[in-house]
PDBQT receptor file of N, H, CA, C and O in Angstrom, charges set to zero:
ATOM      1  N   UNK A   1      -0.305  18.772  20.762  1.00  0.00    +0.000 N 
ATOM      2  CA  UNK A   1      -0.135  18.610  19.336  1.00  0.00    +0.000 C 
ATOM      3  C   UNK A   1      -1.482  18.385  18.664  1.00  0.00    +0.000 C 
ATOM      4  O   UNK A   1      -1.669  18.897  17.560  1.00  0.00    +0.000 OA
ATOM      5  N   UNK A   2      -2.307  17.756  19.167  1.00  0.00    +0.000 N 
ATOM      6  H   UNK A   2      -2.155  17.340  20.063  1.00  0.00    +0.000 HD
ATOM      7  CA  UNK A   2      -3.729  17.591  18.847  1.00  0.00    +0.000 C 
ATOM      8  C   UNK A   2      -4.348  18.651  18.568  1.00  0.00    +0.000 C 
ATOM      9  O   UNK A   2      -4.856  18.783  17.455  1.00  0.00    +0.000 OA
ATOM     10  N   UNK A   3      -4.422  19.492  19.392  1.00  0.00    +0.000 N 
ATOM     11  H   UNK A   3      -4.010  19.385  20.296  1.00  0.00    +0.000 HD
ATOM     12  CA  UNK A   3      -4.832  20.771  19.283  1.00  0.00    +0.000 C 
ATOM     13  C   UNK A   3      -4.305  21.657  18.024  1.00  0.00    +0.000 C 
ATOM     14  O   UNK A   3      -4.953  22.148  17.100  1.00  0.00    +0.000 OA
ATOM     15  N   UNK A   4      -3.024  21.692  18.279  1.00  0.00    +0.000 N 
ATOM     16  H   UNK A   4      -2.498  21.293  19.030  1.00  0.00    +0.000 HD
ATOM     17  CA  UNK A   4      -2.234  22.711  17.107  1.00  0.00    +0.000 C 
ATOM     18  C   UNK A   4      -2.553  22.196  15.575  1.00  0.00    +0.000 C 
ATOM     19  O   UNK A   4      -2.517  22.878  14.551  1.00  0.00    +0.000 OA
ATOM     20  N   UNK A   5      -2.815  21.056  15.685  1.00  0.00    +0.000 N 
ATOM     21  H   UNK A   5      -2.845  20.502  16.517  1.00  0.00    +0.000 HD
ATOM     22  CA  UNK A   5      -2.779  20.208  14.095  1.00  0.00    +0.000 C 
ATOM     23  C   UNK A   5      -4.192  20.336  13.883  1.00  0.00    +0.000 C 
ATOM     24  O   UNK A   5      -4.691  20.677  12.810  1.00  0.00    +0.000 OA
ATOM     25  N   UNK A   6      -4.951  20.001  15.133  1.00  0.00    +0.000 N 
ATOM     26  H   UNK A   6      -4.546  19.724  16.004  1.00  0.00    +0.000 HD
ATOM     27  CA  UNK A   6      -6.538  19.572  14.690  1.00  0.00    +0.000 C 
ATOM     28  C   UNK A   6      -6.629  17.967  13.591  1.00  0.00    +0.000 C 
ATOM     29  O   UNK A   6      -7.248  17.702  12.560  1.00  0.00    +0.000 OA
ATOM     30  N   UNK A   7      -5.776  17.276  14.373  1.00  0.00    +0.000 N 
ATOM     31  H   UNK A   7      -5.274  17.492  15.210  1.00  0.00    +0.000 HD
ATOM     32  CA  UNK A   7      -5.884  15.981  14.187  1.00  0.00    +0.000 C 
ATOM     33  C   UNK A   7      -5.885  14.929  14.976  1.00  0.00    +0.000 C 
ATOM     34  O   UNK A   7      -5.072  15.095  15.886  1.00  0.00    +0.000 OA
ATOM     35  N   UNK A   8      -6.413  13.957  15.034  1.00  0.00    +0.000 N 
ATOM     36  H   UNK A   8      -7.074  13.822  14.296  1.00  0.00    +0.000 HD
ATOM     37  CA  UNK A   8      -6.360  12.884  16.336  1.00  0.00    +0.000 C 
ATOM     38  C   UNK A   8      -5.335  11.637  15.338  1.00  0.00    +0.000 C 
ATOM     39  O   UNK A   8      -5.305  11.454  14.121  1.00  0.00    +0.000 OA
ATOM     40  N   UNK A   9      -4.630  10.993  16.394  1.00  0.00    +0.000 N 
ATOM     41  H   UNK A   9      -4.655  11.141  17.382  1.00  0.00    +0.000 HD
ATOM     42  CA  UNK A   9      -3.199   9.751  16.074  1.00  0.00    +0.000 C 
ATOM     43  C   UNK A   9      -4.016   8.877  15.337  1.00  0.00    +0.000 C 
ATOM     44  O   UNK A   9      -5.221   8.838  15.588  1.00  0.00    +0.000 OA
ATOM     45  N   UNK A  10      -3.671   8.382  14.722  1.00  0.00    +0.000 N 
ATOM     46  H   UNK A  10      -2.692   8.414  14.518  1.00  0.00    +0.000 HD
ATOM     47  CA  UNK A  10      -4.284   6.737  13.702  1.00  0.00    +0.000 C 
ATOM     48  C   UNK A  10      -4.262   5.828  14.986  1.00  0.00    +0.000 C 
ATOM     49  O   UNK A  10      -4.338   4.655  14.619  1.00  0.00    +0.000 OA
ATOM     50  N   UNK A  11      -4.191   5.925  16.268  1.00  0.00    +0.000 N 
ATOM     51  H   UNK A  11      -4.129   6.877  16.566  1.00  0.00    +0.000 HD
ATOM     52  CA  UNK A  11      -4.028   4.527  16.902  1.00  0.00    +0.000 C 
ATOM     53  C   UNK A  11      -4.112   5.231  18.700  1.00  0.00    +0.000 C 
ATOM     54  O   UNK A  11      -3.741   6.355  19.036  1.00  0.00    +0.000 OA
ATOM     55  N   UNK A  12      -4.706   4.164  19.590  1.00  0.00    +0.000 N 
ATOM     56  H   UNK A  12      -5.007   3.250  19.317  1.00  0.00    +0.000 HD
ATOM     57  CA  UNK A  12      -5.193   4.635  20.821  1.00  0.00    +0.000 C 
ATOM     58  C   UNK A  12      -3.369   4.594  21.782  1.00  0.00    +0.000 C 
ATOM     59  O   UNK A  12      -2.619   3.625  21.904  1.00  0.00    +0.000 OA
ATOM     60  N   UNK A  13      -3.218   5.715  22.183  1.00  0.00    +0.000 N 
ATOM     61  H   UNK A  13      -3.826   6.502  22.084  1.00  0.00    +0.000 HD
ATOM     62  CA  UNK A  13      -2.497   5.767  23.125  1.00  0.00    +0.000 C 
ATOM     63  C   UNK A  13      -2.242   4.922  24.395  1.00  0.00    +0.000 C 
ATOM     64  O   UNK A  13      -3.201   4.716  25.139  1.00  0.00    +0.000 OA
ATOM     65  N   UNK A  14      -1.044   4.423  24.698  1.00  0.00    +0.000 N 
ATOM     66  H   UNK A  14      -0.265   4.590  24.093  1.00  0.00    +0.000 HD
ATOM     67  CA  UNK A  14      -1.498   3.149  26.033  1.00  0.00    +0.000 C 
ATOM     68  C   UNK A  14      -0.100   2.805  26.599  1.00  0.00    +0.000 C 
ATOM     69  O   UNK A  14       0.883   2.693  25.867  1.00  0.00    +0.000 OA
ATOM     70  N   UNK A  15      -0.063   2.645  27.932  1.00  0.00    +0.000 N 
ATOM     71  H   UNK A  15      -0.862   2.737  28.527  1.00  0.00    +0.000 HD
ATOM     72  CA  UNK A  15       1.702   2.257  28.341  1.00  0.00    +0.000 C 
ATOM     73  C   UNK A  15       1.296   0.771  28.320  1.00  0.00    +0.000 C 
ATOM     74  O   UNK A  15       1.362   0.123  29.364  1.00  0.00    +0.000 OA
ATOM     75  N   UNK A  16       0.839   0.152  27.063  1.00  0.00    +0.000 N 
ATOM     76  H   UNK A  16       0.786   0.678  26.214  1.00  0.00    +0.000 HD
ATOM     77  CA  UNK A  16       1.305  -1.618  27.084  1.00  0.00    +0.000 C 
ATOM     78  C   UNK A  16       2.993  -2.038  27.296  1.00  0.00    +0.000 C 
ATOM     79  O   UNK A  16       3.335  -3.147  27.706  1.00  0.00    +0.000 OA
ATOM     80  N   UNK A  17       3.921  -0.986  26.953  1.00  0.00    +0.000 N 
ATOM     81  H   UNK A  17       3.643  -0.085  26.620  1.00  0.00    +0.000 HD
ATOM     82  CA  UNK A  17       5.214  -1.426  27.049  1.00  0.00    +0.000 C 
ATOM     83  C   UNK A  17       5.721  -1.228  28.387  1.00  0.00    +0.000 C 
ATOM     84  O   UNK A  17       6.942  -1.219  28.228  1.00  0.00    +0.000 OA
ATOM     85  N   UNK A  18       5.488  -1.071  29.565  1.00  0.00    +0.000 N 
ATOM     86  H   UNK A  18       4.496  -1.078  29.693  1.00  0.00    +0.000 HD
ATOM     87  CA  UNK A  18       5.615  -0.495  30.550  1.00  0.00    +0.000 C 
ATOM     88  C   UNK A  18       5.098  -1.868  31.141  1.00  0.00    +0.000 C 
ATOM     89  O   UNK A  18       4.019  -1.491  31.600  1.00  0.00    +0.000 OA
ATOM     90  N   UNK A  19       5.165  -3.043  31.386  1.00  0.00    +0.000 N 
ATOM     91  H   UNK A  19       6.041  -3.349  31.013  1.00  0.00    +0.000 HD
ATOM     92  CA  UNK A  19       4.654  -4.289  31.834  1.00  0.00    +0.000 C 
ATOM     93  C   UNK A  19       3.002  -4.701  32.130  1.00  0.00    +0.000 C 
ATOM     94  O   UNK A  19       2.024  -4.270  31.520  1.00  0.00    +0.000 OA
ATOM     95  N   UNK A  20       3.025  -5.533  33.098  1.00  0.00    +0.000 N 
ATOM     96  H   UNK A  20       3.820  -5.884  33.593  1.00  0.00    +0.000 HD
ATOM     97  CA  UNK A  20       1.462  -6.264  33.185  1.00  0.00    +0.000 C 
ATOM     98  C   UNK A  20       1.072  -5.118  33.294  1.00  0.00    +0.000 C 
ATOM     99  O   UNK A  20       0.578  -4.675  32.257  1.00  0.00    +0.000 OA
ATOM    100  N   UNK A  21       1.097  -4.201  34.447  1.00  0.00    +0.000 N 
ATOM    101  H   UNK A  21       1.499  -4.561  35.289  1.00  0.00    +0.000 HD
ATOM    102  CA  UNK A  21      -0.067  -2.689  34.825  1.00  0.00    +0.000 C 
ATOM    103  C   UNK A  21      -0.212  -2.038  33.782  1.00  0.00    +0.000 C 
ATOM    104  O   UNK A  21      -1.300  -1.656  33.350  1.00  0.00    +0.000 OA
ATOM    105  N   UNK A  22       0.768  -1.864  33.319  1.00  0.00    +0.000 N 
ATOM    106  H   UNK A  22       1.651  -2.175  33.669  1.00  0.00    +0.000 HD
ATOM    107  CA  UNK A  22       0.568  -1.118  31.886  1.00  0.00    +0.000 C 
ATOM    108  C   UNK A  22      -0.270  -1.328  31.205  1.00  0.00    +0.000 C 
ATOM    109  O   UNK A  22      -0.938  -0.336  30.913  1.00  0.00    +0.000 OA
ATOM    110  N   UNK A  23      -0.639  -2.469  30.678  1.00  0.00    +0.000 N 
ATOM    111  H   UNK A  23      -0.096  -3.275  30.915  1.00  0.00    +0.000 HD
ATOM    112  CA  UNK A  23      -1.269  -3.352  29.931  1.00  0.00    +0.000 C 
ATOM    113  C   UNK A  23      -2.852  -3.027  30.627  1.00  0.00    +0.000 C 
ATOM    114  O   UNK A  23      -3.903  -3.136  29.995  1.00  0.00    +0.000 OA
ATOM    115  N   UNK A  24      -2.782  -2.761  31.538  1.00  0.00    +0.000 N 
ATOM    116  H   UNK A  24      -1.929  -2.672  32.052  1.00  0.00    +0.000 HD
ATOM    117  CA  UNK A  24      -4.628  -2.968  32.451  1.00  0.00    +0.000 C 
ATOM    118  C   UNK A  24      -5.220  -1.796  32.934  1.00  0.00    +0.000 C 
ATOM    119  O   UNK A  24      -6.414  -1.567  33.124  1.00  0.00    +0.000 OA
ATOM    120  N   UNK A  25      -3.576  -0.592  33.232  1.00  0.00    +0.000 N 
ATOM    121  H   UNK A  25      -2.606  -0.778  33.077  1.00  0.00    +0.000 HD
ATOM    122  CA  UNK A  25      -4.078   0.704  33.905  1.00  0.00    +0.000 C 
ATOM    123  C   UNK A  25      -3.454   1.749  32.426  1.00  0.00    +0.000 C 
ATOM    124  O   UNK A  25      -3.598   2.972  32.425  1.00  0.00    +0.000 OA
ATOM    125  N   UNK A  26      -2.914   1.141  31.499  1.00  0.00    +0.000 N 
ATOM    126  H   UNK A  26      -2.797   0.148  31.499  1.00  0.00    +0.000 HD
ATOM    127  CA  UNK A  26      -2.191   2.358  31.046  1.00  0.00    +0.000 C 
ATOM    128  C   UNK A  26      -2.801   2.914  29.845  1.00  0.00    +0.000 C 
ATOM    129  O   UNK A  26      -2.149   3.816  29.319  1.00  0.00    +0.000 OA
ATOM    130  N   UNK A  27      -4.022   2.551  29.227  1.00  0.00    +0.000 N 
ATOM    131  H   UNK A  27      -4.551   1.819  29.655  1.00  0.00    +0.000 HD
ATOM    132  CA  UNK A  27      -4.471   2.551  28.290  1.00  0.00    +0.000 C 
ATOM    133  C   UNK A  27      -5.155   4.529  28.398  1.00  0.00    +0.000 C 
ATOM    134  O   UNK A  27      -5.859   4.953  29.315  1.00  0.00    +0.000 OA
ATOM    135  N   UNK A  28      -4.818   5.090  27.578  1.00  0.00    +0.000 N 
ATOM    136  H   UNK A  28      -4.246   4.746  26.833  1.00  0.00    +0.000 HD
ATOM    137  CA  UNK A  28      -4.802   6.835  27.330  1.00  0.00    +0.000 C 
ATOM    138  C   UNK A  28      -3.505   7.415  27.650  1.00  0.00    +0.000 C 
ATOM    139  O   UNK A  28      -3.439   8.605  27.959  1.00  0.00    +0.000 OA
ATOM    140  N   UNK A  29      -2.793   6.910  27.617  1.00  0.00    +0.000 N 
ATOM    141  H   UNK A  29      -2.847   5.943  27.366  1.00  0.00    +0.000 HD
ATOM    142  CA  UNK A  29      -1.600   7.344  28.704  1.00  0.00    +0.000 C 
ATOM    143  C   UNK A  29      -0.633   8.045  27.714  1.00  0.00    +0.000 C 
ATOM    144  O   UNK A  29      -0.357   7.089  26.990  1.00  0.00    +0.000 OA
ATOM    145  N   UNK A  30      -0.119   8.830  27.343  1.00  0.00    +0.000 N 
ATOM    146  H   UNK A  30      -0.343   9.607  27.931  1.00  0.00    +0.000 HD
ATOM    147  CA  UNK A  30       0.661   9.444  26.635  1.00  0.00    +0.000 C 
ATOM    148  C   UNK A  30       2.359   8.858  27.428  1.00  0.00    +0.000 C 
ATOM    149  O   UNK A  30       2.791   9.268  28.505  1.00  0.00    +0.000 OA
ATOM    150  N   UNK A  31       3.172   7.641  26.343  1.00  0.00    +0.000 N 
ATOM    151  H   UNK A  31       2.820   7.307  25.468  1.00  0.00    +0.000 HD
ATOM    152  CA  UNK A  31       4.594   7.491  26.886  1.00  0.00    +0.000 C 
ATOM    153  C   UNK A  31       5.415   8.959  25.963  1.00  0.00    +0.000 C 
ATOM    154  O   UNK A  31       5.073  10.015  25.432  1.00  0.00    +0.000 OA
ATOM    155  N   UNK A  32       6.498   8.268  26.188  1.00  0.00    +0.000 N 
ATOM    156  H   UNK A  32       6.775   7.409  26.619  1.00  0.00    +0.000 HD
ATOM    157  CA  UNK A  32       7.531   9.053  25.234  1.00  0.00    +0.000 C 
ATOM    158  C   UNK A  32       7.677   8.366  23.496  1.00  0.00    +0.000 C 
ATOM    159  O   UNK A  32       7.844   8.984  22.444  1.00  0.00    +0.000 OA
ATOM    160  N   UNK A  33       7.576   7.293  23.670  1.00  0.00    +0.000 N 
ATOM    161  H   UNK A  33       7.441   6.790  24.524  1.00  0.00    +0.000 HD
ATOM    162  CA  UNK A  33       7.234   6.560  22.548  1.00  0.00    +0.000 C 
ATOM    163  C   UNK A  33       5.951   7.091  21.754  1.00  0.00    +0.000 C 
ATOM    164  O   UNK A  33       6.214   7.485  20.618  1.00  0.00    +0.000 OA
ATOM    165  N   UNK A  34       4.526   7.180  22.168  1.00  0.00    +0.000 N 
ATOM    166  H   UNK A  34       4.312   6.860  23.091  1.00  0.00    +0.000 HD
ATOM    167  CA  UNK A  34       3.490   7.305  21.695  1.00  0.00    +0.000 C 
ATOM    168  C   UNK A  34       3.638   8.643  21.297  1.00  0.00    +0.000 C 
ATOM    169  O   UNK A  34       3.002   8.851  20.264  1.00  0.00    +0.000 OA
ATOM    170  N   UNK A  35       4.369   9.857  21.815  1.00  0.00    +0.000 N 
ATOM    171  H   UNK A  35       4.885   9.688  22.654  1.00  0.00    +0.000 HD
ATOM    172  CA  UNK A  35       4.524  11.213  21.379  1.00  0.00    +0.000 C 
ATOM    173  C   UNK A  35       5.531  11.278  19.977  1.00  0.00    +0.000 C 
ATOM    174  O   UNK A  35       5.414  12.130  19.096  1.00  0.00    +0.000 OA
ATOM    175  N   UNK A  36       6.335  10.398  19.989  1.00  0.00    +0.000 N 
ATOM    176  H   UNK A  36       6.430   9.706  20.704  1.00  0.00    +0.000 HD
ATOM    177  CA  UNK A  36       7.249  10.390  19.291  1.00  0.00    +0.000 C 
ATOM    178  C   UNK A  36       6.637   9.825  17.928  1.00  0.00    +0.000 C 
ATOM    179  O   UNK A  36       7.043   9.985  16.777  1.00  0.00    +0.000 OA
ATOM    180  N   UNK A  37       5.566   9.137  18.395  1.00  0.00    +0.000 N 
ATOM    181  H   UNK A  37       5.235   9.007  19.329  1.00  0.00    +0.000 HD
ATOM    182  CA  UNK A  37       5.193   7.892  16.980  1.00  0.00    +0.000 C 
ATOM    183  C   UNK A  37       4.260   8.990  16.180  1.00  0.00    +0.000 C 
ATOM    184  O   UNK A  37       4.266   9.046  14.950  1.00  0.00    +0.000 OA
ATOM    185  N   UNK A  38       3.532   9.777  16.930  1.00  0.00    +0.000 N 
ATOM    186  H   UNK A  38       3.528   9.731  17.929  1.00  0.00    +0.000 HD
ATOM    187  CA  UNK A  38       2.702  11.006  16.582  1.00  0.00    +0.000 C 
ATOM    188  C   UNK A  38       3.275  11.685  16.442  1.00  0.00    +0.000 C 
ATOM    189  O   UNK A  38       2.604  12.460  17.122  1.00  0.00    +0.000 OA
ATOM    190  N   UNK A  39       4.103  12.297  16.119  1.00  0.00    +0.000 N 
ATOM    191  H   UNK A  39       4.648  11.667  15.566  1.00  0.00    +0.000 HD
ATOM    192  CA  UNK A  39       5.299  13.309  15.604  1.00  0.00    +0.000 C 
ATOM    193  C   UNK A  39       5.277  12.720  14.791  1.00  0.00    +0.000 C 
ATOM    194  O   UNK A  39       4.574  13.307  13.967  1.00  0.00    +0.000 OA
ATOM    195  N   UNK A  40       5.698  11.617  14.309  1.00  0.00    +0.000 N 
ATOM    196  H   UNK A  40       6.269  11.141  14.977  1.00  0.00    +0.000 HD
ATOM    197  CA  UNK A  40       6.506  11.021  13.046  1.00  0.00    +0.000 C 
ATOM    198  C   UNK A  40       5.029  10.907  11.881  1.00  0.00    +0.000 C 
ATOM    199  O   UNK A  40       5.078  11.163  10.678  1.00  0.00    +0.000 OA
ATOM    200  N   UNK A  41       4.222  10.614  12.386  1.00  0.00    +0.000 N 
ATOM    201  H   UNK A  41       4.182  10.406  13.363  1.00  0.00    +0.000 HD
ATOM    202  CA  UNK A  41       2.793  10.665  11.730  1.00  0.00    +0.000 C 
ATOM    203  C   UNK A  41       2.224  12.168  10.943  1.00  0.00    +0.000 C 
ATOM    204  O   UNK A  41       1.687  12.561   9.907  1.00  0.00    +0.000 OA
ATOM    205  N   UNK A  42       2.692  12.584  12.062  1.00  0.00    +0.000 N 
ATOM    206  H   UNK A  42       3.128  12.264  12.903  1.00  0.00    +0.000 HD
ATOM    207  CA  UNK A  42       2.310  14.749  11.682  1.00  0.00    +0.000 C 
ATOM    208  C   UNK A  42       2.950  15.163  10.600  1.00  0.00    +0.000 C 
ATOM    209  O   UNK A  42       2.348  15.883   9.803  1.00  0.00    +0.000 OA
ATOM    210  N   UNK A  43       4.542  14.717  10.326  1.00  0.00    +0.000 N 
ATOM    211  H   UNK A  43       5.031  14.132  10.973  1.00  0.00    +0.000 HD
ATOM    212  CA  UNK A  43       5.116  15.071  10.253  1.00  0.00    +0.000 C 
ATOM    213  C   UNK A  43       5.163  14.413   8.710  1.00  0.00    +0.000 C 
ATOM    214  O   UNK A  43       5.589  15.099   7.781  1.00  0.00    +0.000 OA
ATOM    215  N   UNK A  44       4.759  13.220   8.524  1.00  0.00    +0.000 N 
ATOM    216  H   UNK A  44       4.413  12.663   9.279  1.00  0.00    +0.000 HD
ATOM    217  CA  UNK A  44       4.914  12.356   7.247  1.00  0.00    +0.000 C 
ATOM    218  C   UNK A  44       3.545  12.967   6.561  1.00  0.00    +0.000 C 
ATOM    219  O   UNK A  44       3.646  12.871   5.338  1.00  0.00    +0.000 OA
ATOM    220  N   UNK A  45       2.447  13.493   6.915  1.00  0.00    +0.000 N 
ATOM    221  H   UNK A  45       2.365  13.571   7.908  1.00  0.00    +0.000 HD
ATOM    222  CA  UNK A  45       1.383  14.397   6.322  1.00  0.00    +0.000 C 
ATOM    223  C   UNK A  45       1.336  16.058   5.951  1.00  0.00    +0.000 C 
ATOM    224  O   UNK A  45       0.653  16.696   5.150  1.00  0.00    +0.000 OA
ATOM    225  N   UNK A  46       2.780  16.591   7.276  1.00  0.00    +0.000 N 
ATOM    226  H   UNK A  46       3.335  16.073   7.927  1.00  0.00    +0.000 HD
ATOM    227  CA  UNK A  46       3.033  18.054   6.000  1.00  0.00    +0.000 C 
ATOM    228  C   UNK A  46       3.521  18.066   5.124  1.00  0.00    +0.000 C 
ATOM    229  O   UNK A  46       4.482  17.347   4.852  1.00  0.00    +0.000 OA
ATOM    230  N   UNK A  47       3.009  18.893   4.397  1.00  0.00    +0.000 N 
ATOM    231  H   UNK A  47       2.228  19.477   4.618  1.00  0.00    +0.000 HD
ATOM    232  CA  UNK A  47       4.002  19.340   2.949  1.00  0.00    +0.000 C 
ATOM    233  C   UNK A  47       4.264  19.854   3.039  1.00  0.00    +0.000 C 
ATOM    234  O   UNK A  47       3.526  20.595   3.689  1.00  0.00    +0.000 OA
ATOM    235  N   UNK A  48       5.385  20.386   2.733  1.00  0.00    +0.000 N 
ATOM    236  H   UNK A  48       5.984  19.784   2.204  1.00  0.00    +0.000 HD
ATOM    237  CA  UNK A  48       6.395  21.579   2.728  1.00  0.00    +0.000 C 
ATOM    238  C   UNK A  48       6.538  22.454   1.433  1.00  0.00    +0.000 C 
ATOM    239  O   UNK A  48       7.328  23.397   1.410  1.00  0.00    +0.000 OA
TER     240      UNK A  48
């Protein structure tokens, strides 16, 4: 999506919700959540 838009997310990608490891190893990590939150971001900036 980065690519196609030529935009980067307002906020760093990371599995903090995914427990302690998450929190220490998950930081770039694309969840299903973080794709979804960036959709909703893309999506509140086209105009139609």
């Amino acid at each position: 999506m980065k690519v196609a838009c030529d935009q980067d997310p307002s906020f760093n990608p990371s599995a903090h919700d995914y427990g302690k490891l998450g929190k220490f190893l998950g930081r770039g990590i694309w969840t299903p959540n973080e794709i979804l939150r960036y959709a909703r971001e893309l999506s509140d900036q086209t105009k139609w």
